[in-house]
Each structure stands twice: as structure tokens, then as C-alpha cells.
C-alpha positions in Angstrom: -33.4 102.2 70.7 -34.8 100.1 73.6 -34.3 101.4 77.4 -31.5 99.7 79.4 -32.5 96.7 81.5 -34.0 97.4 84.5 -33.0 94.9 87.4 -34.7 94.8 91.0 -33.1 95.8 94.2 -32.7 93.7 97.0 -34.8 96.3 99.4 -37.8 96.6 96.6 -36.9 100.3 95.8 -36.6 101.0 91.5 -33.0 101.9 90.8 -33.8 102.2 87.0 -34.0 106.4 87.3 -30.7 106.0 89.6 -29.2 104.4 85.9 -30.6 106.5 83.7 -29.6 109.5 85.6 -25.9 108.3 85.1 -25.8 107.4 81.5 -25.6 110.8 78.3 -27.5 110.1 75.7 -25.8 109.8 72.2 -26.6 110.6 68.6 -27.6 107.2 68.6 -28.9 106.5 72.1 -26.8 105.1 74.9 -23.3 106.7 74.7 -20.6 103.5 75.5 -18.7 103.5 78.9 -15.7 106.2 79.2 -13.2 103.9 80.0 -10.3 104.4 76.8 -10.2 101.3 74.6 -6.6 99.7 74.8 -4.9 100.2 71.8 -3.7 96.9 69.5 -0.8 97.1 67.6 -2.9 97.8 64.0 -4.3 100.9 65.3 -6.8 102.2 67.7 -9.4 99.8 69.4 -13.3 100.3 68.3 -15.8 100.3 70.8 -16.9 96.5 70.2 -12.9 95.6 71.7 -13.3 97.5 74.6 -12.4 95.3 77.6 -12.8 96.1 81.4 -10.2 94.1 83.4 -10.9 94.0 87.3 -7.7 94.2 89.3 -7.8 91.8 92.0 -7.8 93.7 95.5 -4.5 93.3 97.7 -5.7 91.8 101.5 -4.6 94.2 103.9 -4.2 93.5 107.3 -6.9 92.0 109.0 -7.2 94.0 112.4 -6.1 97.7 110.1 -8.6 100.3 112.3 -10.0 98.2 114.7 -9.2 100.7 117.4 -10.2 103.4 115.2 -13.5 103.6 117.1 -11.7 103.8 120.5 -11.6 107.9 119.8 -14.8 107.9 120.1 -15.4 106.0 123.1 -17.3 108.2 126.0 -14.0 108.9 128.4 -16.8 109.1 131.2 -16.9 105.3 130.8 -12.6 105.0 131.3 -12.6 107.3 134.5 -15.2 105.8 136.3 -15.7 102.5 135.1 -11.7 101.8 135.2 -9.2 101.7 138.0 -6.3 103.8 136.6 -3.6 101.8 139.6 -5.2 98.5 138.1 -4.6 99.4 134.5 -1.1 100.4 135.1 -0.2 97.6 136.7 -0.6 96.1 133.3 0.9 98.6 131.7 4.8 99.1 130.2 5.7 103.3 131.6 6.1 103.9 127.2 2.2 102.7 127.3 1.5 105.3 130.0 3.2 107.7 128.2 1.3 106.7 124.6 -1.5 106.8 126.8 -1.5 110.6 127.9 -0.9 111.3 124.5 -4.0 110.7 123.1 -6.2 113.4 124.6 -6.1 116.4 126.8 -8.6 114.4 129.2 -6.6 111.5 129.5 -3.2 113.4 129.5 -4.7 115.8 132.7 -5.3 112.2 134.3 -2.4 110.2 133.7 0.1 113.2 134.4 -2.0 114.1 137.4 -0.2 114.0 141.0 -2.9 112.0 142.0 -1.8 109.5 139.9 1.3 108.7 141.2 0.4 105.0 142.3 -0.4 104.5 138.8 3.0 105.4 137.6 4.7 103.3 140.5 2.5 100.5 139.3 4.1 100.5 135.9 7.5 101.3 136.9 7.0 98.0 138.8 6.2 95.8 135.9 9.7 96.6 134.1 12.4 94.6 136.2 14.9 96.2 138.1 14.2 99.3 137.0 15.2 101.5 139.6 12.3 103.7 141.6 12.2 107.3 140.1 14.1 110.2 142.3 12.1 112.7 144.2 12.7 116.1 142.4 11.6 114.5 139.2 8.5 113.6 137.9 7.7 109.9 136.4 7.4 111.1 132.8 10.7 112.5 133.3 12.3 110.0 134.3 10.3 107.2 131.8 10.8 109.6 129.0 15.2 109.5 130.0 15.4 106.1 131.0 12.9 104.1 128.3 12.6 106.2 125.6 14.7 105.1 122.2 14.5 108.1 120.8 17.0 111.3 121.2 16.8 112.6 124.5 18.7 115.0 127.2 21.3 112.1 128.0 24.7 113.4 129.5 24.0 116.5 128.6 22.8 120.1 130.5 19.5 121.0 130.3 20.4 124.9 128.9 17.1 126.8 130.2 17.5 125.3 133.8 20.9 125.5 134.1 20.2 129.2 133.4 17.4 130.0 135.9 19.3 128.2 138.5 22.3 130.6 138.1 20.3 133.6 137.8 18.8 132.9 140.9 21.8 132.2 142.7 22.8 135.6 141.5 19.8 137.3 142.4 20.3 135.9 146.4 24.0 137.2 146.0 23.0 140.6 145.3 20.5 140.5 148.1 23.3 140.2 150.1 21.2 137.1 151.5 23.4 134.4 152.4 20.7 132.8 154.7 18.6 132.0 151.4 21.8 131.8 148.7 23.1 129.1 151.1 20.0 127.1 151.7 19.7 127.1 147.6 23.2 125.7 147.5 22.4 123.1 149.5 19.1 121.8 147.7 21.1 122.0 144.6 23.9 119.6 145.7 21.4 117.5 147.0 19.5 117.3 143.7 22.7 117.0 141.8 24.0 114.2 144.0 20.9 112.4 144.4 20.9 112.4 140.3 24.0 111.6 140.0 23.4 108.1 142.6 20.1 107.4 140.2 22.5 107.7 137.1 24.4 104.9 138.5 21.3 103.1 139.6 20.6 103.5 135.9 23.4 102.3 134.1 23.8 99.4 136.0 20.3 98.2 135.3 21.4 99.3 131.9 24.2 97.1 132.2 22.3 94.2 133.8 19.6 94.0 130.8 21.9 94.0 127.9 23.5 90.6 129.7 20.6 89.0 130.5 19.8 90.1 127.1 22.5 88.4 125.9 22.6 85.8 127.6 19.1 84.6 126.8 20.1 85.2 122.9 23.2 82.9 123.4 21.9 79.7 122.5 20.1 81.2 119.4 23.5 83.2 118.2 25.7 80.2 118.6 23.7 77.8 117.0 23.2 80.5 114.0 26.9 81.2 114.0 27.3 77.0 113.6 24.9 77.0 111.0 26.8 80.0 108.6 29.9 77.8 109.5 29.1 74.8 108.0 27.5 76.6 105.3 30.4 78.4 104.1 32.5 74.9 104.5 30.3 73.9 101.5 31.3 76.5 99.9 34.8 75.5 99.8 36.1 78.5 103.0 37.4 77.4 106.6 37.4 79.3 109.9 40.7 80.3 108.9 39.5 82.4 106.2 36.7 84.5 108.5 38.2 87.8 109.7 38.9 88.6 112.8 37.3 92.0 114.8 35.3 92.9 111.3 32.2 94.9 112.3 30.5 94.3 109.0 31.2 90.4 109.7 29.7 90.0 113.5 26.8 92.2 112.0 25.8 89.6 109.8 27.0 86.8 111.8 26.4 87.2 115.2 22.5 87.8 115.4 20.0 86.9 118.0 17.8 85.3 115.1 17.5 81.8 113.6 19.1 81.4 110.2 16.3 80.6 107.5 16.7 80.0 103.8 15.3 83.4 103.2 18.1 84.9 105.4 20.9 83.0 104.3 20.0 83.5 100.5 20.4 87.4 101.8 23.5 86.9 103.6 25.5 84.9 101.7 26.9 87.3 98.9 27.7 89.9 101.4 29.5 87.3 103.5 31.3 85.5 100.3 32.4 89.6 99.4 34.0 90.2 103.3 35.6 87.1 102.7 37.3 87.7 99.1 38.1 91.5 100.6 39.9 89.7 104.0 42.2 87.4 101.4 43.1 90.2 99.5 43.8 92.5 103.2 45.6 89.5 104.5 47.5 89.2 100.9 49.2 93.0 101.1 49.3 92.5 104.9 51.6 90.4 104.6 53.6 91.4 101.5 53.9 95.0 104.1 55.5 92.6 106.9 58.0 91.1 104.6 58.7 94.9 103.3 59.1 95.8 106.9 61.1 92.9 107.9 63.6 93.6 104.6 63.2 97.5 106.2 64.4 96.4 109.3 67.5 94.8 108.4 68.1 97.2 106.0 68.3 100.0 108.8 70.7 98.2 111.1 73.0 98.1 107.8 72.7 101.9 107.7 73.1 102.2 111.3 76.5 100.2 111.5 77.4 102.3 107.8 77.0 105.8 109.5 78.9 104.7 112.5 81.7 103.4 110.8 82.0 106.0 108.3 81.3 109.4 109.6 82.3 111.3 112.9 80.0 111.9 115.9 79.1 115.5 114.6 78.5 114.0 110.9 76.6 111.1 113.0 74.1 113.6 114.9 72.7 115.4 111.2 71.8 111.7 109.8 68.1 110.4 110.2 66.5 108.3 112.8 65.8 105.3 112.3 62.3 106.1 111.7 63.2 108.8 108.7 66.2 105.9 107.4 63.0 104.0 106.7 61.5 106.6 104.6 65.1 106.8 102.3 63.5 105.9 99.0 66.4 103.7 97.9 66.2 101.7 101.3 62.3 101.3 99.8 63.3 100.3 96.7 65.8 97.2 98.4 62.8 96.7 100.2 59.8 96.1 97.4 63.1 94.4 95.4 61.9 90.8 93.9 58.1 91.4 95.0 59.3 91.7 98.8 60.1 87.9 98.8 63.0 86.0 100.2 65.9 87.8 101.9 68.0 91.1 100.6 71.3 91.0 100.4 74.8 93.0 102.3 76.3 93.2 98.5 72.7 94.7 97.1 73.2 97.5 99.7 77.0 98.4 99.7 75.8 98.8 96.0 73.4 101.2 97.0 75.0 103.1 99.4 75.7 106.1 96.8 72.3 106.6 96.3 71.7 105.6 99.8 73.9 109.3 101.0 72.1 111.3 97.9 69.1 110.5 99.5 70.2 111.6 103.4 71.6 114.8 102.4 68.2 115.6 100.4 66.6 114.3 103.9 69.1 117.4 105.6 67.8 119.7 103.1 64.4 119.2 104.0 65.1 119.1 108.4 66.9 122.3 108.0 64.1 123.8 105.7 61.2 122.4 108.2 62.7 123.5 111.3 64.2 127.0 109.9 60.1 127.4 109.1 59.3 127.2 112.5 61.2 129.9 113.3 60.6 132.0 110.2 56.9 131.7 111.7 57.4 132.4 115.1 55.7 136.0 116.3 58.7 137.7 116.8 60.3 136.8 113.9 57.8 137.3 111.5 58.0 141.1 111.1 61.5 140.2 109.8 60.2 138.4 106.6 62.7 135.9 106.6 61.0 133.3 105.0 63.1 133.4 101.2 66.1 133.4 103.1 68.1 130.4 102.6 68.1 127.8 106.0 71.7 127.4 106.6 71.6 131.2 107.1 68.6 131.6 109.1 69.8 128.6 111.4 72.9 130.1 112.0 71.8 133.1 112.9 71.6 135.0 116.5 68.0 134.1 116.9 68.1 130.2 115.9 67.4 128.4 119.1 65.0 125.5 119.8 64.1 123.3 122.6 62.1 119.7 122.5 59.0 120.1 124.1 58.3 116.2 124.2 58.7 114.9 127.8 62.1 115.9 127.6 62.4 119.5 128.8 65.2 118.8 131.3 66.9 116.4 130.0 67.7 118.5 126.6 70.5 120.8 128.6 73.9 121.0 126.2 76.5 122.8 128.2 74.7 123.4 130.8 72.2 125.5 128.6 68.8 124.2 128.0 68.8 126.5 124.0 69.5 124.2 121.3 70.9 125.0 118.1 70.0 122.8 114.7 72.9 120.8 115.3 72.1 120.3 119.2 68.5 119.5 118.4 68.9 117.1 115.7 71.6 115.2 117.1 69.3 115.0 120.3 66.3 114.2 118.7 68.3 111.0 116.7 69.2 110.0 119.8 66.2 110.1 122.0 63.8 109.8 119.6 64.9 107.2 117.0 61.2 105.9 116.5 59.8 109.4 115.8 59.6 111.4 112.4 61.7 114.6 112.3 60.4 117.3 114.7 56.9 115.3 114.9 55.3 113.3 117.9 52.2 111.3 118.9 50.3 108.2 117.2 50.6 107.9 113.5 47.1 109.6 112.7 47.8 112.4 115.3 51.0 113.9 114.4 52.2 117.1 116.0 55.5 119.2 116.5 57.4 118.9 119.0 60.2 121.1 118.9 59.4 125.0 119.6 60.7 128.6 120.1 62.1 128.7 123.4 59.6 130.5 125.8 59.0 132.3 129.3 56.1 134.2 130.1 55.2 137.1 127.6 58.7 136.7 126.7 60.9 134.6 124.4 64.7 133.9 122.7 63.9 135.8 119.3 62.4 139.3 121.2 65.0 139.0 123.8 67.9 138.4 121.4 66.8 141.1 119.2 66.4 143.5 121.9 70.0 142.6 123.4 71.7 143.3 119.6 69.7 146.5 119.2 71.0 148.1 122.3 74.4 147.2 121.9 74.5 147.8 119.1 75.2 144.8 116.7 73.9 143.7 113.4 71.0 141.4 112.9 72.3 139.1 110.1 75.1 138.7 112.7 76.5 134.6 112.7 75.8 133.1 116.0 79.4 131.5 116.0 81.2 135.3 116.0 78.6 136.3 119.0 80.3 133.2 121.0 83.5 134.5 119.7 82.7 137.8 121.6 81.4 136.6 124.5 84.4 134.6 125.4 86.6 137.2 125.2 84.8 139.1 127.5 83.7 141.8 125.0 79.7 141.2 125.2 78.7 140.9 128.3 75.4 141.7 130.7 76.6 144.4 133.2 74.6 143.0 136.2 77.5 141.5 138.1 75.0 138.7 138.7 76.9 135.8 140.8 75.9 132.7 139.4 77.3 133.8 136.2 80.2 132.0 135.0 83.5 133.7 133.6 84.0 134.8 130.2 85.7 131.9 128.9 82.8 129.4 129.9 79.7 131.6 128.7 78.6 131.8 125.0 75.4 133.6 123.4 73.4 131.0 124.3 73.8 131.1 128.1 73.5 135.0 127.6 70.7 134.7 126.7 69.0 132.4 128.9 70.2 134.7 131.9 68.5 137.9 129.8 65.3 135.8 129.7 64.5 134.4 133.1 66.0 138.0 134.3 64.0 139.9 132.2 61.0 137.9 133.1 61.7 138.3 136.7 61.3 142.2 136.3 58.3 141.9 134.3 56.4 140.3 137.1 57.6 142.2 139.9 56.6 145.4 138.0 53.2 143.7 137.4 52.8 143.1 140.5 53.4 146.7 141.9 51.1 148.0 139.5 48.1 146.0 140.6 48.8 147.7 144.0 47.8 151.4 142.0 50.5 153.2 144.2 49.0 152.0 147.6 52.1 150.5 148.7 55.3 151.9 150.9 56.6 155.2 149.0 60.0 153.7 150.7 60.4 150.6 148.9 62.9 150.8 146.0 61.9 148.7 142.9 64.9 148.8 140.0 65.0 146.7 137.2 68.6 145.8 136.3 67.8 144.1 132.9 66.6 147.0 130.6 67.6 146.1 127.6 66.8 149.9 126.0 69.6 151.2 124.7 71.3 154.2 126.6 72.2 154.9 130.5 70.9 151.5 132.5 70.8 149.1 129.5 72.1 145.9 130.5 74.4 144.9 127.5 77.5 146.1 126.9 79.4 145.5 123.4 83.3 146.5 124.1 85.6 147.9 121.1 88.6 145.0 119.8 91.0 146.8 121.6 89.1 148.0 125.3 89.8 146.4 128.6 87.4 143.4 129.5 88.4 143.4 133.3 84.6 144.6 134.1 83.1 141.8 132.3 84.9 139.5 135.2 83.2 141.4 138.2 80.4 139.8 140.1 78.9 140.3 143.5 81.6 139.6 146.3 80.1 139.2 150.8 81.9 140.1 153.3 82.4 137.1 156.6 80.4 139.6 158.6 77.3 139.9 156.1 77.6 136.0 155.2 77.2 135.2 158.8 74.1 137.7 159.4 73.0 135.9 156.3 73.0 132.4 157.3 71.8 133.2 161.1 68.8 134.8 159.8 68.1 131.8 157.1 68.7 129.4 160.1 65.8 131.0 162.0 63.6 129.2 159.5 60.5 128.3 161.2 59.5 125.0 159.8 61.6 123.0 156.9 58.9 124.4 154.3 58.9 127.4 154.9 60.2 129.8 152.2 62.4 133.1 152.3 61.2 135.9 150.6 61.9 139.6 150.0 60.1 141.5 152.3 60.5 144.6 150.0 58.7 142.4 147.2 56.4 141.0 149.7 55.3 145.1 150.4 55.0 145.3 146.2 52.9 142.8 146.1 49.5 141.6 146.8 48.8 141.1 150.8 46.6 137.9 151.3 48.5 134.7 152.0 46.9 133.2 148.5 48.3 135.9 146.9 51.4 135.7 148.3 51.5 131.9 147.4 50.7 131.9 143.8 53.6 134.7 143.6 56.3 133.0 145.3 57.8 133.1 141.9 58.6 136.8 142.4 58.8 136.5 145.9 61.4 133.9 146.4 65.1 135.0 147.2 67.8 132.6 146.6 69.8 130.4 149.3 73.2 132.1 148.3 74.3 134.7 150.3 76.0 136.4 147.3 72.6 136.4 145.0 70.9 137.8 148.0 73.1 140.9 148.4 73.2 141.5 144.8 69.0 141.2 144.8 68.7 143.7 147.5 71.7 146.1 146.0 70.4 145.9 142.1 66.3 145.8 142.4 66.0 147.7 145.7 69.5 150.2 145.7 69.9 149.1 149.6 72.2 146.8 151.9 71.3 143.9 153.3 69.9 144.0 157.1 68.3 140.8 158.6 64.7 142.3 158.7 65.2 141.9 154.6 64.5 138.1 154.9 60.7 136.5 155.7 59.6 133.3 156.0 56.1 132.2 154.4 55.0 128.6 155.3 53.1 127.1 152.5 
């Protein structure tokens, strides 16, 4: 076998060893190159087929790693043959910032105090950019004004909002108001003069994106012209763009020139908005001629339920907004594909159906608002969910109130409790464009209607107390509790004044005058228990609402056949103590002053705040007769003109 060739190298040294040192010798000399044969479609490739195909290499870029040599460039040669002030000047503050990034040497120089004029040299070459506060450092301020990626904006930096508390606190239990003060101070003036460069900020925020856009006008409008008469080619019109579509002024309105290459990218997505706006505006306006055909179609029920039914039957049909909703009012509606006009016969001949469907609509108000109550904490432990509704609502606990922007307004009888009947029949009225017991936008719905509340306290746990002591059943109708009250058998024993006679109260009003009297008592016996006994041993404080059964329970349930004179008595004054009475409220020192109890002032909280914020408790009426019966039933004394105090607020 002869050797391999041997060929001479360019420098005159022998590269023939340097071969032979790379080539295994066979059983028949030279072993053939290692590279597999590529197999044909007979079989497997011999040696003699054996082809080496070169792939041609890809041209990078051109200036890939000619920095790469910068690392090792002497830094001795950067700090003193380079002004750093004169190299900023040139620099963007993201390039200073890149620039102490890229060693420790160069990071201790650039982030050096001593470097400040460098950084005020490149804050200068960004324009407008407003100068950097005093208590914070140019990085800081580079890093939240510059930086595109996630930063601390609008939000609280946790750590120092943390140390700055816990020294506050440490200066407060130092007792050393000398130094807590002087921190106080420096803090509002950091967190004011932050707050002025915040503005600063978004202004120049403001500022750039117009210029911005401004200078990118010309190019977007003559792009925008360009798509235009493109898609006119294409057969569309300006008609057919949509209007306020993201996706569309995405593609549309772009500070770039339109190319071939980027209108052969645009076009299908722009062709697909436009088929999906033809078929929006299609069903958009098959809906308005549904609700159009809706519309009329609920002025027909309107002028049908007031024709037909009396004002009680009127006030437990639905809104307008649920007389939409009545699936044979849909069905007229979508009638005929939603086209051309429905007509008076096609609903008289649907009114059957039409009154099917609203009493399955009552079935469903009573149901929803009889939950409410079922699920109401103190009405719960009485599990009476599988009740049916018409029961639970007429029950002694089923009152409501609307708690949409109508708490004053929703008074029936001079009681502010509404029953189902009460309720619906309001809510129909004053809230015709509203779903049953359900407020707010269309995505945000929430109820309305609630549990009458005051304080800790509320109608159920009230209501329930008052039948336990009197005693009377639970599963008592609410109709045969008016009965009682009226004839004077029922009754709360309190002689209170501004309660009206037998034959105008009812359970309702009862109740309302248990609650806010019950929650009277509750805070002035909160309010002499914050005191811990350090208070006048001669001030009285009786509570003449306990609705425990036994002596000094409030409620009083008479036999059929027993004397209801007692349930007539109220509070009577003398001229003599109505004259004291009004001389002393004449001495009112300003018009805003207010006349309190002075025993409840000495059960109460001293300071003039506290005093304020319980005016609540403190408060005595204007009527001569409700101040008498305040001083007889929650302090068991007369009235004597020292009684009354004025607080000024």
C-alpha cells in the first residue's frame, strides 16, 4: 500500500506525521473516513458512494463581539485618561446605569458621590426630564423614571415603610417628642417633596407621549390612507371598519410605513375583524329590533295590568324590567325573525300565557325574597328554609326595607318595615328599570332589599324576643298580631308619649319602637361599663325595654276578655313642669347647641370628643312629655332644671 500524499505547509514545517498520527490503519492499510455512507434506496451505500457535502456557512452579523475585547481593556486607561462629566454628557442615564453594571471598578465610580456632575450631565441630555429630588439618589430616580421594566411605581416600598414606623415608635417610647417631632417633619417634607416630583414626572410623562405622537402623525395617517384604499380594492368601505376595536387601531394605527411585507401580514387579520364586525353589526341589530318589538310589547302589558287588576293585584306584577324577561313577551318578540312590526291582536292572543308566566314570576319573588330572610343570622337557627314562602312571608318576622338610595322615602304608614306586599309594590314603582330585589350595572348586580337593622340589633331577634316573653307562638300570622295590637291587647308597657293609640299601631310600628328603644339601652349600658364603676353611685340607669320574660319585661299580651284601658296610658306634664321645661330649653346658649341628659352625660365618657360621638345616647328630645318620661323610666327621678345641659358642637 503506498503512504498518503504528503503536501507542504505554507510555514516550511512537515505536516505528514500530523496525518499519519490521525489516520487507523486497516486490514488493508488506510481505514476510509468515518463519516456514515448515505443510504440509497437498494440498500446500504459501499464505501466507493460515500459523499461529503459541505454546508454552506450562515453570515452572521458583521460587528457580533467586537466589543468583546473591551473586558479586557486596562480600567487604569478609562479613569485617568477619560473625563467621566465629559462622557456623560454623551450619555443616555439607562447607559450610565449599563455602565456601572459591568464591573465593580466602574460601578464604585459611576455610583460614587463624587460623581454627581456626571449624573446631572446625563440627566441633561434627556429633555425635560425633571432634575432628581434631594433625598434620592440618581440611580434611584433613573432606575423609576427610565426604566421599562417592573419597578416600585405607585406602590410602598415595604422594608422602608417599616423602619420608618419602628423608629417613630422607638422616639415615642423615649418619651422624646423633641426628636419624634423633628422626624415627623423630615418625613412630610420627603413625602411632599416626592409627591411635587411625581407630578413633575407625569407631566413630562405626558409631554413626551404627545410630542411622540405628534411627530408619528404624519406617518400614521398616511399608513392609515394607505390600508384604506387598499381594502377599497378589496371590495370594503369606511363604513364597514369598526368603530373603538382595539384589535383594529392595533393593526391600523401604527407609527410605521406600510410595506408589502407588512401588508401581506396584515391583511387576513384585518379582512377577519372585518367579516367578525358584519356579523356583530348583523345580531346588533336583529337585538334592537327585538328590543324595539320588547318595548311596545311592555306598554301593552302595562295598559293590560291597569285595566284589568286592582291596585293591590297591580303592586305583585313585574317591573317593567322583569315584564321583559316574560318568556311569551320573548317569543312575540323573536316572532317572524324580529322583522317588521308585532301586532295588538298577536298579544290579546297571548295574554293567557302572558298571566301563566307572571304568576310563575310571583312564585319565584316570594321564593327569592323569603330566602333572604331564611338566611338572615337570626333566623337561621330556626331552619326555615323547606318551609313554603307564603308562610314564611307572612309570618311575625317577615319585614324588609330597600336599601337602594331610598331609605326614607320607603315609609308605609308611617313605618319604615315593609312587608312582601309593601316592598314589591314599592320596588315596581320606584324601580321599574331594575331586576327584582337586584341593583347596579348589568355586570355588577347586587341586592338591594335587606333585613331591617340597628346596631347589634335587628327585626327578627327583636320580634322573637318580644313573642317569647309574652308569651305567643312563633308560627303566629302577622295579620292576627295586628289584630291584637289594635285592640289594645299587645302592647309595650312603657307609657312612651309619641306612641300612638291602639287603633293606629300595628306589629310593625311595635316593633320599630322595641328596636330603636332597645338599642337606645344597649348603648347607654355600654357606655356605663367603659366607665368600670368610676362614675356617681347616685345616678340611676333603668332600662325600660327588657324584653326577658317576667317582672320588668316590656310586653304585655292581655287575655280576650281583660281590660285594655292600660294599653291607652302615656306620659301626661303638668303647666308648672312644662313651663320649667321650656325656660330651661330657652336658655340655650347658641342655636347649635344640643340638650343632653346630664345623668347620661355622668355615665358616659368625659372629654368633649367623647361626648360628641355619643350624642346619640346623650340627646334628650324637644318634647316636654318625652323628657319627663326619660328621666322617670331610665333614671326613677323627676324632672328638676339642672337635668338639662347644653353641649355646643
Amino acid at each position: 500500500m503506498s503512504e498518503p500524499p504528503v503536501y507542504p505547509a505554507p510555514d516550511g514545517l512537515d505536516v505528514v506525521q500530523d496525518v499519519q498520527d490521525n489516520v487507523v490503519a486497516g486490514p488493508g492499510g488506510m481505514q476510509p473516513s468515518r463519516k456514515r455512507a448515505r443510504k440509497s434506496c437498494e440498500g446500504e451505500a459501499g464505501p466507493s458512494e460515500t459523499r461529503t457535502v459541505a454546508k454552506p456557512k450562515r453570515k452572521g452579523r458583521q460587528t457580533a463581539g467586537m466589543l468583546s475585547e473591551l473586558m479586557n481593556m486596562p480600567l487604569d486607561v478609562f479613569f485617568e485618561g477619560i473625563s467621566l462629566p465629559k462622557v456623560a454628557s454623551h450619555l443616555h442615564p439607562l447607559d450610565m446605569l449599563h455602565l456601572s453594571r459591568t464591573a465593580k471598578s466602574l460601578r464604585s465610580l459611576v455610583l460614587a458621590k463624587s460623581s454627581r456632575s456626571a449624573w446631572i450631565a446625563s440627566f441633561a441630555t434627556v429633555l425635560g426630564l425633571p432634575s432628581c429630588p434631594e433625598n434620592m439618589n440618581y440611580k434611584s430616580a433613573q432606575k423609576f423614571v427610565l426604566s421599562t421594566k417592573r419597578t416600585g411605581r405607585n406602590k410602598y416600598y415595604a422594608e422602608k415603610v417599616t423602619a420608618t414606623l419602628n423608629e417613630v415608635l422607638a422616639l415615642f417610647a423615649q418619651e422624646d417628642r423633641q426628636g419624634s417631632s423633628l422626624v415627623i417633619r423630615e418625613m412630610l417634607a420627603n413625602v411632599a417633596s416626592a409627591h411635587l416630583h411625581a407630578f413633575d414626572v407625569l407631566i413630562w410623562f405626558k409631554e413626551r407621549s404627545l410630542l411622540k405622537q405628534l411627530a408619528n402623525q404624519d406617518t400614521m395617517e398616511d399608513r392609515k390612507s394607505k390600508i384604506t384604499e387598499q381594502l377599497k380594492e378589496l371590495g370594503y368601505t369606511e363604513d364597514d371598519f369598526p368603530e373603538d376595536e382595539e384589535a383594529w387601531d392595533k393593526l391600523v394605527d401604527q407609527p410605521r410605513p406600510l410595506t408589502d411585507r407588512i401588508w401581506n401580514n396584515i391583511r387576513p387579520k384585518l379582512e377577519e375583524l372585518l367579516t367578525f364586525e358584519k356579523e356583530r353589526r348583523a345580531q346588533q341589530a336583529i337585538a334592537d329590533h327585538v328590543n324595539h318589538r320588547l318595548d311596545v310589547l311592555v306598554e301593552w302589558f302595562e295598559d293590560y295590568v291597569q285595566e284589568h287588576f286592582t291596585d293591590d293585584e297591580r303592586g305583585l306584577m313585574p317591573n317593567r324590567h322583569d315584564a321583559r324577561e316574560l318568556p311569551s313577551l320573548v317569543a312575540l318578540a323573536l316572532a317572524d325573525d324580529a322583522q317588521g312590526d308585532v301586532s295588538r291582536e298577536a298579544f290579546l292572543a297571548a295574554t293567557e300565557q302572558m298571566l301563566a308566566d307572571a304568576e310563575a314570576y310571583k312564585t319565584r319573588a316570594k321564593r327569592e325574597l323569603a330566602d333572604i330572610l331564611c338566611n338572615h343570622s337570626a333566623v337561621k337557627c330556626l331552619k326555615l328554609h323547606d318551609r313554603p314562602a307564603d308562610d314564611i312571608l307572612r309570618g311575625p318576622l317577615a319585614y324588609f326595607r330597600c336599601a337602594w338610595r331610598c331609605v326614607t322615602v320607603t315609609a308605609v304608614d308611617g313605618c319604615r318595615f315593609l312587608t312582601y306586599e309593601q316592598l314589591h309594590a314599592h320596588w315596581r314603582e320606584e324601580h321599574p328599570d331594575h331586576p327584582w330585589l337586584r341593583q347596579g350595572d348589568e355586570d355588577h348586580r347586587y341586592i338591594a332589599v335587606g333585613v331591617p337593622e340597628l346596631g347589634s340589633d335587628s327585626v327578627p331577634s327583636v320580634a322573637r324576643s318580644a313573642l317569647f316573653a309574652a308569651p305567643i307562638k312563633l308560627d303566629t300570622q302577622r295579620e292576627v298580631l295586628d289584630g291584637w295590637v289594635r285592640e289594645g291587647r299587645l302592647f309595650c308597657t312603657c307609657e312612651h308619649p309619641s306612641l300612638p293609640p291602639p287603633g293606629e299601631m300595628s306589629w310593625a310600628k311595635l316593633l320599630f319602637h322595641l328596636l330603636c328603644q332597645s338599642h337606645e339601652d344597649g348603648e347607654r349600658a355600654g357606655e356605663k361599663r367603659r366607665l368600670h364603676g368610676k362614675y356617681n353611685p347616685n345616678h340611676v340607669l333603668r332600662y325600660p325595654h327588657s324584653l326577658v320574660a317576667g317582672y320588668g319585661c316590656c310586653i304585655k299580651f292581655l287575655p280576650a276578655d281583660a281590660d285594655t284601658a292600660m294599653a291607652l296610658v302615656r306620659t301626661a306634664v303638668d303647666d308648672a313642669c312644662r313651663a320649667q321645661i321650656e325656660e330651661r330649653l330657652a336658655m340655650r346658649p347658641d342655636p347649635g347647641a344640643v340638650a343632653v341628659c346630664r345623668i347620661c352625660k355622668g355615665l358616659s365618657r368625659k372629654t368633649p370628643l367623647q361626648v360628641r360621638r355619643r350624642l346619640r345616647c346623650l340627646r334628650l328630645p324637644e318634647r316636654p312629655e318625652e323628657i319627663v318620661w326619660h328621666l322617670r323610666r331610665c333614671h326613677d327621678k323627676e324632672f328638676e332644671k339642672r337635668d338639662i345641659l347644653f353641649v355646643s358642637l
